[in-house]
C-alpha positions as CSV (number, residue, x, y, z in Angstrom):
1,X,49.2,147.8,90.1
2,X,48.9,149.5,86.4
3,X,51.8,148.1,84.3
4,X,55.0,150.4,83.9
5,X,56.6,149.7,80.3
6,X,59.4,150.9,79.0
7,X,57.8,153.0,76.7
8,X,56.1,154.9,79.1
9,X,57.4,158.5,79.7
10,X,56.8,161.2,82.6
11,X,54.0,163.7,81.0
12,X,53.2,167.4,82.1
13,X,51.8,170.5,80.8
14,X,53.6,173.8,79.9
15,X,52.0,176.7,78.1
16,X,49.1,174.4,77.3
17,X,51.2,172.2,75.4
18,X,51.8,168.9,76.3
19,X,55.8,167.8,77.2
20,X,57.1,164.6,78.2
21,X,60.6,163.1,79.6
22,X,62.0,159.7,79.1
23,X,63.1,157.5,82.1
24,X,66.4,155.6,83.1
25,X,66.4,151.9,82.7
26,X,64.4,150.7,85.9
27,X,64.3,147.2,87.1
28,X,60.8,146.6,85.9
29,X,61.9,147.0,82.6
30,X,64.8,143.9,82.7
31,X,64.5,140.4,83.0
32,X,64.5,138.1,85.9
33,X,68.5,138.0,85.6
34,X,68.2,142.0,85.1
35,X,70.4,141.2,81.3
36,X,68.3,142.0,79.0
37,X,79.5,176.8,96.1
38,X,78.0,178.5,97.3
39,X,79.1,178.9,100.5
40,X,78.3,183.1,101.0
41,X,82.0,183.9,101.0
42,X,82.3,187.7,98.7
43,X,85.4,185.2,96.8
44,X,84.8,181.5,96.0
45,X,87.6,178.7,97.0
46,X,88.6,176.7,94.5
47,X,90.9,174.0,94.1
48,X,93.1,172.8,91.2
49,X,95.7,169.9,90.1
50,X,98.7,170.4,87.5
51,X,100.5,167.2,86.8
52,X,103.8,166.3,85.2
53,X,105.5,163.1,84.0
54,X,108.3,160.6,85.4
55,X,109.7,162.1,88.8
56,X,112.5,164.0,89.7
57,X,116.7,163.2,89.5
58,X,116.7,163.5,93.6
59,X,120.5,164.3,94.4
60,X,119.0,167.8,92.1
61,X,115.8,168.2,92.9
62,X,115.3,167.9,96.7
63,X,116.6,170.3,98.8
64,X,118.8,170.0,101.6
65,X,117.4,172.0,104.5
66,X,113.4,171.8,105.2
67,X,111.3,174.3,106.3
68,X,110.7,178.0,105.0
69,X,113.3,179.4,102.9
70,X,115.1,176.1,101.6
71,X,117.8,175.5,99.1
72,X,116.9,175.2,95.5
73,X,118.8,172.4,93.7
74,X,119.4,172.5,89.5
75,X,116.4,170.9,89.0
76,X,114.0,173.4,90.9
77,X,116.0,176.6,90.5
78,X,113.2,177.9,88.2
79,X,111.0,177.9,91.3
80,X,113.1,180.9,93.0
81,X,110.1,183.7,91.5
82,X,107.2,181.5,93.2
83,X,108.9,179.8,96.1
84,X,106.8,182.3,98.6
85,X,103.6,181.3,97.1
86,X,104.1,177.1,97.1
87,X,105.2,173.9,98.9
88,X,107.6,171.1,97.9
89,X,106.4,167.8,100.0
90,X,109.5,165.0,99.5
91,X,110.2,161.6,101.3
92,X,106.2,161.1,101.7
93,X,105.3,157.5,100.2
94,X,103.2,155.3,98.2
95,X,102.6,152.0,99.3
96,X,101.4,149.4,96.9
97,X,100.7,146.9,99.6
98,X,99.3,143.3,97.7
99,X,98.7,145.1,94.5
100,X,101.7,144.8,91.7
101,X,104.1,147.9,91.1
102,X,101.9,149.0,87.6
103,X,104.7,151.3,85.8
104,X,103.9,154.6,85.4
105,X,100.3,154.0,86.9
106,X,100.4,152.6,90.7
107,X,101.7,156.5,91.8
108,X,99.6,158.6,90.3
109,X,96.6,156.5,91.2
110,X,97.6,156.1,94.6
111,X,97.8,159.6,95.4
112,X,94.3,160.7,93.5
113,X,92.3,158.2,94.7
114,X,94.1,156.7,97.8
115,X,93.9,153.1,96.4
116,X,96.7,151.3,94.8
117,X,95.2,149.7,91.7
118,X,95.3,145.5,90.9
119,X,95.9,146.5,87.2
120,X,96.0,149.5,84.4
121,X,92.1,149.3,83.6
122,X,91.6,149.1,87.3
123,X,91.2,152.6,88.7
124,X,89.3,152.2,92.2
125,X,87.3,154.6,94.0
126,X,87.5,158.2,92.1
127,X,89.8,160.7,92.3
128,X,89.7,163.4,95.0
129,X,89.2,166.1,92.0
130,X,86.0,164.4,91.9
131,X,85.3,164.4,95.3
132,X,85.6,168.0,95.9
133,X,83.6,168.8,92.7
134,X,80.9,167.5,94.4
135,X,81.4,170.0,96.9
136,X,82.6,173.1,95.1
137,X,80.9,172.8,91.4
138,X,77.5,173.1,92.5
139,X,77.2,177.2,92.2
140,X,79.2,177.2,88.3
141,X,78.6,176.7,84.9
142,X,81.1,173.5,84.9
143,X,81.4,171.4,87.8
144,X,85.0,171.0,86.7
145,X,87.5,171.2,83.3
146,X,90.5,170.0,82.5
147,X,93.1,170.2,79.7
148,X,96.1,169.4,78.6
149,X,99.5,170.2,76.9
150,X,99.9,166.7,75.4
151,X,97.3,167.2,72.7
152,X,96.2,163.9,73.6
153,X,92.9,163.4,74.9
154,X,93.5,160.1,76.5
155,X,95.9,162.1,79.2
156,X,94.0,162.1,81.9
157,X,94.6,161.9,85.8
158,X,91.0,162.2,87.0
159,X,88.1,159.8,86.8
160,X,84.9,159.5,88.2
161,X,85.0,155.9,88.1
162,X,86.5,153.0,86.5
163,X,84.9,153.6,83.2
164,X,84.5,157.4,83.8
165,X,87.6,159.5,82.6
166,X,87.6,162.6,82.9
167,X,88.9,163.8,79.2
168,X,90.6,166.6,78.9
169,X,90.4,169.4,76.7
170,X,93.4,169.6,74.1
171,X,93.1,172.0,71.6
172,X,93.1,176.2,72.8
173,X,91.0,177.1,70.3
174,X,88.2,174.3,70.8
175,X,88.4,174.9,74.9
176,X,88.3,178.6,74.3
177,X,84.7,177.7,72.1
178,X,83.5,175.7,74.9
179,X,84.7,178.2,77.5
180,X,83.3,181.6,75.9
181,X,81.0,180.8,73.3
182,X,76.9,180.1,73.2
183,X,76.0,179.6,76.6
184,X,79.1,182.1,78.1
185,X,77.5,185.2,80.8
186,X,80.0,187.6,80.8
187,X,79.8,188.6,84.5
188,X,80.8,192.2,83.8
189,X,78.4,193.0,80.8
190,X,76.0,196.1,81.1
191,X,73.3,194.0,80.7
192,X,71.9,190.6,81.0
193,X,69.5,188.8,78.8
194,X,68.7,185.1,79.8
195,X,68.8,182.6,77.3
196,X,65.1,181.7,76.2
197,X,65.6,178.3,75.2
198,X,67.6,177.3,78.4
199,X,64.1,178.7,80.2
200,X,62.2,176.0,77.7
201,X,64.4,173.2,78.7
202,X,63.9,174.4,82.7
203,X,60.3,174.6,82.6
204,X,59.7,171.4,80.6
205,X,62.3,169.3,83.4
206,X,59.6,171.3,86.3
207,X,56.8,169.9,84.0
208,X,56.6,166.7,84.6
209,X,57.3,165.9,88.2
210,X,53.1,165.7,89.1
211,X,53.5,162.5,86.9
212,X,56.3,161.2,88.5
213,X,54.8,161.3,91.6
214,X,51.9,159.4,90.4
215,X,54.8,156.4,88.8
216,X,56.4,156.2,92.1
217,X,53.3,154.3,93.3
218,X,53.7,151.6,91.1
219,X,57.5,150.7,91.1
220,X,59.6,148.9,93.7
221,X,61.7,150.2,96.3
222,X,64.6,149.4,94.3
223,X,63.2,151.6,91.3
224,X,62.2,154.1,93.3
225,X,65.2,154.8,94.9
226,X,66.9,154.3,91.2
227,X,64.1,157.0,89.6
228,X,65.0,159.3,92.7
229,X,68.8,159.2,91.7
230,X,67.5,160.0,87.7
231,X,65.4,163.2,88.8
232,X,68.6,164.0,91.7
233,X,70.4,164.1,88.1
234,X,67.5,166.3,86.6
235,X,67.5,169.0,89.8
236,X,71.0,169.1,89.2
237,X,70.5,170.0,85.4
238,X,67.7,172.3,86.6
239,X,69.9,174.1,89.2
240,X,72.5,174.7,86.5
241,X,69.9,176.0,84.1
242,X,68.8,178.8,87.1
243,X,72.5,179.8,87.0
244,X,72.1,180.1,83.3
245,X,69.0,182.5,84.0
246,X,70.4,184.2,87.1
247,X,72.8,187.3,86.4
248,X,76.1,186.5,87.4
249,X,78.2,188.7,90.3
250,X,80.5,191.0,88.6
251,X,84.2,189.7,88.5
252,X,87.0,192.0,88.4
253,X,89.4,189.4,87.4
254,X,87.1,187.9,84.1
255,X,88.4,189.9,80.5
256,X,87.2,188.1,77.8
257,X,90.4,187.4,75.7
258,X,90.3,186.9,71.6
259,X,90.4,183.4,70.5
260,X,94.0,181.5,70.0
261,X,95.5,180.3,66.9
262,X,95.2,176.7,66.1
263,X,98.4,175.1,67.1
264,X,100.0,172.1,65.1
265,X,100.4,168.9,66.3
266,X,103.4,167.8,68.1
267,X,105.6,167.1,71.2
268,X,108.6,169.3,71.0
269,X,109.1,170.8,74.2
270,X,108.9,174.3,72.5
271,X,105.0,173.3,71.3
272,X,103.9,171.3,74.4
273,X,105.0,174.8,76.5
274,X,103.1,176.7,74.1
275,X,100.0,174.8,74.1
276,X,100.3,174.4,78.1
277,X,100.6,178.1,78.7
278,X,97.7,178.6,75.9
279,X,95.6,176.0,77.8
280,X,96.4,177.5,81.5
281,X,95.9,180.9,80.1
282,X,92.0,180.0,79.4
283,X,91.6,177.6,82.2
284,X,92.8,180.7,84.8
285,X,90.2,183.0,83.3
286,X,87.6,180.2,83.3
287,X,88.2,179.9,87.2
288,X,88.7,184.0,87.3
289,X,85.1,184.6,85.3
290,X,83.7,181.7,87.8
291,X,82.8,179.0,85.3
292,X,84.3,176.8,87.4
293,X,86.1,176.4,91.0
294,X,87.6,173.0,90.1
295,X,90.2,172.3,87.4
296,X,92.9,170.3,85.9
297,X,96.0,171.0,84.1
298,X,98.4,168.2,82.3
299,X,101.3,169.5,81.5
300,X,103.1,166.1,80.8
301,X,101.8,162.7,81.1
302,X,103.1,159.6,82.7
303,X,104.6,158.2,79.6
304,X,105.9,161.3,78.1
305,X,106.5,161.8,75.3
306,X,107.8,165.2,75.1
307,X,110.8,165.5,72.7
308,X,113.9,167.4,73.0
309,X,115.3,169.7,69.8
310,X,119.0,167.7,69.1
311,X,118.5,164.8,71.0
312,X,117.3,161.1,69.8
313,X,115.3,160.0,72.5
314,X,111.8,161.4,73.7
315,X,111.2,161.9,77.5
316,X,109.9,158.6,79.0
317,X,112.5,156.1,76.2
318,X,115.2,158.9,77.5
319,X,114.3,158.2,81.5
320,X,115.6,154.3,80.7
321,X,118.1,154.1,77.6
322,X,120.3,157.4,79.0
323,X,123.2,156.7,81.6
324,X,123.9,158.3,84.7
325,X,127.0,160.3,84.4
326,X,129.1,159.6,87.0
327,X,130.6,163.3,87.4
328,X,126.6,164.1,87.6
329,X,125.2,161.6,89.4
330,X,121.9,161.6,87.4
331,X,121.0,161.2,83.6
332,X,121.3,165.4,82.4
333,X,119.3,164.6,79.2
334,X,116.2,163.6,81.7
335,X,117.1,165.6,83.4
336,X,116.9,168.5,81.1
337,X,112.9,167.3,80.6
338,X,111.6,167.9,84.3
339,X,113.4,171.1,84.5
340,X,111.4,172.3,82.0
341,X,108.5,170.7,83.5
342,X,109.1,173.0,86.0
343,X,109.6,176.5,84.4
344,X,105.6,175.5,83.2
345,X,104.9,175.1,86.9
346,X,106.5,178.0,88.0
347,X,104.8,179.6,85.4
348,X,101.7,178.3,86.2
349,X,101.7,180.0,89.4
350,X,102.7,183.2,88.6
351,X,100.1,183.3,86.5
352,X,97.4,182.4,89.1
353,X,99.1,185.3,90.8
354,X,98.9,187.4,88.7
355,X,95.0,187.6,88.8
356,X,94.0,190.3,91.2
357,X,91.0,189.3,92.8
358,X,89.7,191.3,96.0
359,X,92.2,192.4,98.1
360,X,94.4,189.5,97.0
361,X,95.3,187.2,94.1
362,X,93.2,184.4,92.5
363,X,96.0,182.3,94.2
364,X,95.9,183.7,97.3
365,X,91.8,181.9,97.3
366,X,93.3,178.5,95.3
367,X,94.3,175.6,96.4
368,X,96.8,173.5,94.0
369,X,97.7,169.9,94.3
370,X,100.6,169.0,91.9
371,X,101.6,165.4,91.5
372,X,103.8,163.1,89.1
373,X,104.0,159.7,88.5
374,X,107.1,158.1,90.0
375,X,109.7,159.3,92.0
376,X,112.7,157.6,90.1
377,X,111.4,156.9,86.3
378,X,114.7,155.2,85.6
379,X,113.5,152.1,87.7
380,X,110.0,152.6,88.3
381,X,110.2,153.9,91.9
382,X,107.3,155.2,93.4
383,X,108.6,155.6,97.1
384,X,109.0,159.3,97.7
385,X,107.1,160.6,94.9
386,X,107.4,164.5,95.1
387,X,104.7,166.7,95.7
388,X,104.0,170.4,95.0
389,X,100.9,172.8,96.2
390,X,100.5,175.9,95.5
391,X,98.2,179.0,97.3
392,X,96.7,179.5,100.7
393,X,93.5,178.3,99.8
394,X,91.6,181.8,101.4
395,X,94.5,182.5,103.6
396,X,94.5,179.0,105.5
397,X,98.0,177.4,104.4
398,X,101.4,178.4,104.5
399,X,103.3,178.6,102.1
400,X,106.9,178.3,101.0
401,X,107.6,175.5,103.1
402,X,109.7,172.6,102.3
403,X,108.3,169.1,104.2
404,X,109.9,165.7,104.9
405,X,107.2,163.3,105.1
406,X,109.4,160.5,106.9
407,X,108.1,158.3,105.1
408,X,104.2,158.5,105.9
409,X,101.7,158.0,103.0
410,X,101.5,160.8,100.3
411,X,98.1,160.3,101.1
412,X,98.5,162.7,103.6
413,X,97.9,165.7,101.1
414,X,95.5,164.6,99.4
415,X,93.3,164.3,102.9
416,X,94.6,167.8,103.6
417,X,93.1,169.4,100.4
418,X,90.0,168.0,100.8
419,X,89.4,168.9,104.1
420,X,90.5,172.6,102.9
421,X,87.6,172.4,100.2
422,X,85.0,171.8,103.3
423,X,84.8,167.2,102.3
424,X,83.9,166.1,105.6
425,X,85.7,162.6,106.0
426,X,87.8,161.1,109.0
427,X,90.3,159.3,107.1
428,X,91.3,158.8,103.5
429,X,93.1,155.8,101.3
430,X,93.1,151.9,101.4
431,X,95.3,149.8,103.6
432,X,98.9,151.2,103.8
433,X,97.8,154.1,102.4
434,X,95.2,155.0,104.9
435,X,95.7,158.3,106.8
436,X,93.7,160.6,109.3
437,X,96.8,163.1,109.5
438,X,96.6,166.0,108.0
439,X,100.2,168.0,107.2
440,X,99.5,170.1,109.8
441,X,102.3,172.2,109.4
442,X,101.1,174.0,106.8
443,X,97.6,174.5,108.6
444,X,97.1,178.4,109.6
């Protein structure tokens, strides 16, 4: 068997010139201790999540009578415009089981990956944003995007991984660069001229696979099925580069906007609805011009931080220090917070609807899963977190529904939005959390 070195490199020819491309770090290579979408559908599915920080004041945010035209308490009266186009899910449950109650943390995880973590740099499995990337992204430009209002990168509710976050983008101008700038097809320009460097980098991938071939012969099963995963990686680059090269279908909904202002840093509640509805603004067009069928919008995140023009305390030091006022029954300064949290989502929605796409709306072919972090922030509660979606994912869900879990796992939805994105699993979630029951009422 001819020795394989680290220094050895996959070689191929390409317009008579010679092109080579590195490998990833085999077995061979270590010591003995190993130390040293389309789916053919005229209008794509896609599926989103929008997030906001530390619960709901229950005796005003959930509503008395279930089903299709419930009551909207103080909290949620700035739903009444999108209440026909979205679900409110309340008394559905997170169950920590042997792991600790993390603050702030256990909830959120819980009901994007289905596993309650053992600690804060714990984040098990990935979360299900992920999972139906992997199903949805294969036919755009981005697999998925996020962003967020916080203007802090380190906001993030998806991860690939424990070591794999997902970062959001923070800043509208720098996400409207990435979005429309080099590499952007407008998909209703006269013409179409394909990049000539992204055909280089194609052709030299295509290049060197004779010689890799060749290597597979001299490597272990272990490397080979480790090289197989690298080149998966590189036919997954090299699909994305015929997208690049192929011209896209006209979309009715995609108008190129001018780029934002810069906006200043900060967490008044003013800025952060500013910078979410700048954010949303770009990421609805990204989905609208097909750049991606999988997104993610922070508005808030689990220790917010969001401030409040005439009052002392920021959001998350407000959700402990402030008294319930006993005429009230809840704190009103918290309060005050996560009704403007939802205004955004309301927003938010209208917005998707607002898209015409086809004979419908972009919302009427989304699917939004909407989540928070605990259910009472006061005392950390995570039983009967609420839960929002949004669209009818292609005319499959009903909408404007309110649903009493009874105190089944909130794991529930989750299992039901990825079996509307086409993820073919039985169950979903770890020990308590575990569920193969979909919220079939909403189910056309």
């Amino acid at each position: 068997m001819s020795k394989v070195t680290r220094r050895r490199f996959l070689r191929g020819v390409l317009n008579g010139g010679a092109v080579t491309v590195g490998l990833p770090l085999l077995n061979c290579f270590l010591n003995e201790n190993g130390s040293a979408l389309a789916s053919g559908m005229p209008v794509p599915q896609r599926f989103g999540t929008w997030s906001w920080g530390l619960g709901m004041s229950e005796p005003v945010f959930v509503p008395k009578r279930t089903g299709r035209g419930f009551d909207l308490p103080e909290e949620i009266a700035a739903l009444a415009p999108v209440q026909q186009h979205i679900n409110l899910y309340t008394n559905f449950h997170v169950f920590r089981d042997d792991a600790p109650n993390l603050c702030h943390h256990s909830g959120w995880v819980v009901l994007r990956s289905g596993t309650a973590p053992m600690s804060r740099e714990n984040r098990p499995g990935e979360t299900l944003d992920v999972t139906i990337a992997r199903k949805l992204g294969n036919a755009t430009r981005f697999r998925s995007l996020s962003a967020t209002a916080t203007g802090d990168v380190r906001d993030s509710f998806s991860y690939e991984g424990g070591n794999s976050v997902n970062a959001p983008e923070w800043s509208p101008l720098r996400f409207y660069e990435r979005l429309f700038g080099a590499g952007f097809q407008d998909p209703n320009a006269g013409s179409f001229t394909p990049d000539p460097k992204v055909m280089v980098r194609k052709s030299v991938l295509s290049a060197v696979r004779e010689d890799a071939k060749a290597l597979e012969k001299n490597l272990g099963a272990e490397d080979r099925a480790r090289l197989d995963q690298y080149f998966t990686g590189l036919r997954d680059l090299e699909r994305r580069f015929d997208l690049q090269l192929t011209r896209p279908e006209p979309r009715e909904a995609c108008v190129v906007v001018d780029p934002p202002p810069q906006l200043p840093a900060g967490l008044d509640a003013d800025l952060v609805s500013r910078r979410h509805r700048m954010l949303g603004e770009l990421m609805l067009m990204a989905v609208a011009c097909d750049q991606t069928r999988v997104f993610n919008m922070f508005y808030a995140s689990a220790f917010s931080a969001t401030t409040r023009p005439g009052y002392d305390k920021p959001h998350h030091t407000a959700t402990h220090e402030e008294a319930v006022d006993p005429a009230l029954g809840y704190q009103p300064n918290t309060s005050w917070f996560t009704r403007r949290a939802m205004e955004e989502w309301a927003w938010f929605v209208e917005a998707m609807a607002s898209f015409r796409e086809g004979d419908g709306t972009l919302l009427d072919n989304t699917f939004v899963y909407a989540t928070t972090d605990q259910s009472y922030a006061k005392i950390h509660a995570i039983e009967g977190i609420p839960m929002f979606s949004a669209g009818s994912a292609g005319g499959r869900v009903r909408t404007g529904l309110h649903l009493d879990g009874g105190g089944t796992p909130g794991c529930r939805l989750g299992l039901t939005a990825q079996r509307l994105m086409g993820v073919d699993i039985d169950s979903w979630g770890t020990k308590s959390n575990t569920t193969a029951s979909e919220i079939g009422e909403i189910l056309v």
